[in-house]
C-alpha positions in Angstrom: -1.1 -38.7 9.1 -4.2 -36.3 9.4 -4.0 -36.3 12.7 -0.6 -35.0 12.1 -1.6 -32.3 9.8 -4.9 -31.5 12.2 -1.6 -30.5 14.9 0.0 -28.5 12.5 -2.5 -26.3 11.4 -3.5 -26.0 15.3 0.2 -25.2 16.3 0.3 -22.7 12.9 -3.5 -21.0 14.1 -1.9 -20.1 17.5 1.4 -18.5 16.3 -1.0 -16.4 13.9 -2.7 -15.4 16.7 0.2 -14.5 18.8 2.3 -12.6 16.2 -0.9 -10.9 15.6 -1.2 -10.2 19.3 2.1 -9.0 19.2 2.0 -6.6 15.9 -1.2 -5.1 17.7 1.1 -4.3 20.6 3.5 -3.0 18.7 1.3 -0.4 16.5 -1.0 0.6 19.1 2.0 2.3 21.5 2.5 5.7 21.8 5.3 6.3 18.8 3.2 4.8 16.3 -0.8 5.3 17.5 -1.3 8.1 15.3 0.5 6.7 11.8 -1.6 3.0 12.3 -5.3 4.9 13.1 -4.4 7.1 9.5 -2.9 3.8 6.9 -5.7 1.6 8.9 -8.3 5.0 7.5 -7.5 3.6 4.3 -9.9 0.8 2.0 -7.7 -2.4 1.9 -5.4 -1.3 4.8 -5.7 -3.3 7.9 -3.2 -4.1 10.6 -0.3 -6.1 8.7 -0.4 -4.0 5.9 -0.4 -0.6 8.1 2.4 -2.3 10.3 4.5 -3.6 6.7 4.3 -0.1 5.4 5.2 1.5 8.3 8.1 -0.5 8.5 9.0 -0.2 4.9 8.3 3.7 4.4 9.6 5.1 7.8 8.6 9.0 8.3 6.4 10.0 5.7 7.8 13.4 6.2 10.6 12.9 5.2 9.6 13.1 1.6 9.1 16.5 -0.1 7.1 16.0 -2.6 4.0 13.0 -3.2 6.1 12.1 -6.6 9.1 11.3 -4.0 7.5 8.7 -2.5 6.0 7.1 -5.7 10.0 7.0 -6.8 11.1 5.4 -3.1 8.8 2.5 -3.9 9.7 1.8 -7.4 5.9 2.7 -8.8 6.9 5.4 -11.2 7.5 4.5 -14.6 10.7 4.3 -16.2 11.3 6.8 -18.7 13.6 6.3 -21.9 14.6 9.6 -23.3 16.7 10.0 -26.4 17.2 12.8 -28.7 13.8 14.9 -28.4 11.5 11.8 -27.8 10.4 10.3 -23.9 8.4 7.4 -23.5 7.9 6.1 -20.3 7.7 2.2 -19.9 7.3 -0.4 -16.9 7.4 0.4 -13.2 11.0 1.4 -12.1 11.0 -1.7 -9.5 13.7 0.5 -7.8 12.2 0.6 -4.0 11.4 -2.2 -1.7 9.8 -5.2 -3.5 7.7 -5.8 0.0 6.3 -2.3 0.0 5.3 -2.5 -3.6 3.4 -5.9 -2.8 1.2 -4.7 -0.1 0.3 -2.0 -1.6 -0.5 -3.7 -5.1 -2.7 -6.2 -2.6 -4.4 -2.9 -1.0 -5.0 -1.6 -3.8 -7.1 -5.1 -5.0 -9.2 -5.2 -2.0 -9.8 -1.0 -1.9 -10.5 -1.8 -5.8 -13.7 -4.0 -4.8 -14.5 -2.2 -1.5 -14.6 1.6 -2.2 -16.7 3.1 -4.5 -14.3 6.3 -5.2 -11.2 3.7 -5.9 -13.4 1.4 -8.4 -14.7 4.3 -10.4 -10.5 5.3 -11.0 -9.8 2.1 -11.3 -12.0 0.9 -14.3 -11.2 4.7 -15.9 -7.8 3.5 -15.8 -8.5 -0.1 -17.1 -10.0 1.3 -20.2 -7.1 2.4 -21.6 -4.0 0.6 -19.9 -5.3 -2.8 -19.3 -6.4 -3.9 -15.4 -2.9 -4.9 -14.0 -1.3 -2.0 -15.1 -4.6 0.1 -13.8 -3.7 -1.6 -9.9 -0.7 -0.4 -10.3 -1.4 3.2 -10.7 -3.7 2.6 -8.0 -1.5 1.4 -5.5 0.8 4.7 -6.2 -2.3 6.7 -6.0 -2.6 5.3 -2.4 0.8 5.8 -1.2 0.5 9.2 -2.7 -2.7 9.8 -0.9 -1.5 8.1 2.4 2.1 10.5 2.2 -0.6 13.4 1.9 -2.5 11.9 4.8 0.2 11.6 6.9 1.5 15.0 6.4 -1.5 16.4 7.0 -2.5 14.3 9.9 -5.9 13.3 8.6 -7.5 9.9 8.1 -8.5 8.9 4.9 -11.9 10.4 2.6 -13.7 9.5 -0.5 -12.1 13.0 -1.3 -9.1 12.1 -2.1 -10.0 9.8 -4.5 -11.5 12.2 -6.3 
């Protein structure tokens, strides 16, 4: 029976390494060089998550405005307006749930890995708790990679700041 599982997670190892082999393929030809070398710029971006949101966002261009994009994913808040009061309340959840996911994991691992990130991020946790504070990371990053990309410059400490 170990044996068995030993083959498995051999058999599982080398299609890793050949979808992998493939993805790299894939981002590194000519159409989409230039969009992988910016997302990949980014802390907690590497090559699935640069090849998912590729995928999931399409042209960055094609958004107008970096509050656009935030509503395409679903990471702007929902707002409840009656009368003369607005409150705003939990993420919209209107875009692509994959998109939202990878970014919420990029925005994790750029949480522990840049310095720029942390320092918004525990601002943010002060007053809205440290889920909620990844989550307006993560739309801080897809805002900052649509400005990126429009701009066609890699990511800076800058524009976390």
């Amino acid at each position: 029976m170990l044996w068995h599982c030993v083959d498995q997670l051999a058999l599982t190892e080398r299609q890793i390494d050949q979808a992998e082999r493939e993805l790299h393929n894939i981002v590194g030809s000519e159409p989409f060089r230039d969009s992988y070398r910016i997302l990949t710029s980014f802390p907690g971006v590497a090559m699935v998550r640069a090849a998912t949101i590729m995928a999931e966002v399409g042209d960055f261009k094609r958004f107008t405005h970096r509050k656009a994009i935030g509503r395409f994913a679903g990471l702007n808040p929902t707002v409840y307006a009656s009368g003369g009061s607005n409150r705003t309340g939990h993420i919209a959840k209107a875009g692509s749930p994959n998109l939202r996911w990878i970014l919420q994991q990029a925005a994790w691992t750029a949480c522990r890995t840049d310095d720029h990130v942390k320092g918004l991020f525990l601002r943010i946790q002060k007053r809205a708790g440290r889920k909620a504070a990844a989550v307006a990371i993560a739309r801080k990053m897809l805002t900052w990679m649509w400005y990126a990309m429009v701009k066609g410059e890699t990511y800076n400490s800058r524009m976390a700041a």
